[in-house]
C-alpha positions in Angstrom: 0.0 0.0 0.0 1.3 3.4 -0.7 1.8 6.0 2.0 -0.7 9.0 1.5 0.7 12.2 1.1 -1.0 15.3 1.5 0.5 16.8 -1.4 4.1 16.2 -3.9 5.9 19.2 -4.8 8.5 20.0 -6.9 11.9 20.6 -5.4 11.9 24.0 -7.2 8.6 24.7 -5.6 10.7 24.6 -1.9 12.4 27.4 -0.3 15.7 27.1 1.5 16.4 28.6 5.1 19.5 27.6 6.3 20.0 24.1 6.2 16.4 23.5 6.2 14.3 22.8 2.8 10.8 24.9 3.9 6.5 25.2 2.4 3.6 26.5 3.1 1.5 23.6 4.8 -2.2 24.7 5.0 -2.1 24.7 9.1 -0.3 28.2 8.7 3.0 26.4 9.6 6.2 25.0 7.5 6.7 21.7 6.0 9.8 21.0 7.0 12.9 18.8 5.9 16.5 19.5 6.6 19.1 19.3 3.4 21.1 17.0 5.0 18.3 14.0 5.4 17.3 15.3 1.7 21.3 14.7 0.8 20.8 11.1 2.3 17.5 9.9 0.1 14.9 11.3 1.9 12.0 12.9 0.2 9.4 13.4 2.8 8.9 16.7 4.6 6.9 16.8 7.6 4.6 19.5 9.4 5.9 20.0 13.2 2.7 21.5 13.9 -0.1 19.0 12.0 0.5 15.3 11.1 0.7 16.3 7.5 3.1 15.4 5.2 4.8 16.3 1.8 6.7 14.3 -1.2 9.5 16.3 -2.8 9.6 15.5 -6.3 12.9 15.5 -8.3 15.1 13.7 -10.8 18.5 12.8 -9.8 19.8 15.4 -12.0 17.9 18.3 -10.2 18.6 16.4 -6.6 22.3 16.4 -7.9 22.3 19.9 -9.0 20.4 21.3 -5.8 23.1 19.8 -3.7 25.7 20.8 -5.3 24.6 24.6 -4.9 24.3 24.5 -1.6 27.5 23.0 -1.2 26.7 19.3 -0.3 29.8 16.9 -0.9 30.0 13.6 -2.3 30.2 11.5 1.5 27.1 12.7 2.6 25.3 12.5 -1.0 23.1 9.1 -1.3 20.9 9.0 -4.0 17.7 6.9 -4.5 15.7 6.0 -7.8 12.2 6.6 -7.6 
């Protein structure tokens, strides 16, 4: 069965601040999911305020090219197909 997700979004579509990749969730607060677990695989952001939760959609060549701009190195870069 596959996990419900509130709502996929485009990596483009998610703002940066500091080492945290940032939305608008509809509770008024921020999906939420730090660069570092996005470096490893992960591609779920989660609301700290509401059980809601978001898939970031990429290709390897965007998660590749996001990383690399914001100066994450190969050791902690981990990519997974989708």
């Amino acid at each position: 069965m596959d996990t419900f997700h509130y709502e996929e979004v485009r990596l483009t579509e998610m703002r940066v601040e500091g080492e945290m990749l940032r939305y608008p969730c509809p509770c008024g607060d921020l999906f939420e999911l730090s660069v570092k677990d996005f470096a490893a695989g992960a591609d779920v952001a989660q609301c700290p305020t509401c059980s809601l939760t978001l898939r970031i959609i990429c290709t390897d060549t965007e998660r590749r090219a996001f990383l690399s701009q914001h100066g994450v190195e190969g050791s902690e870069l981990c990519l997974v197909s989708v």
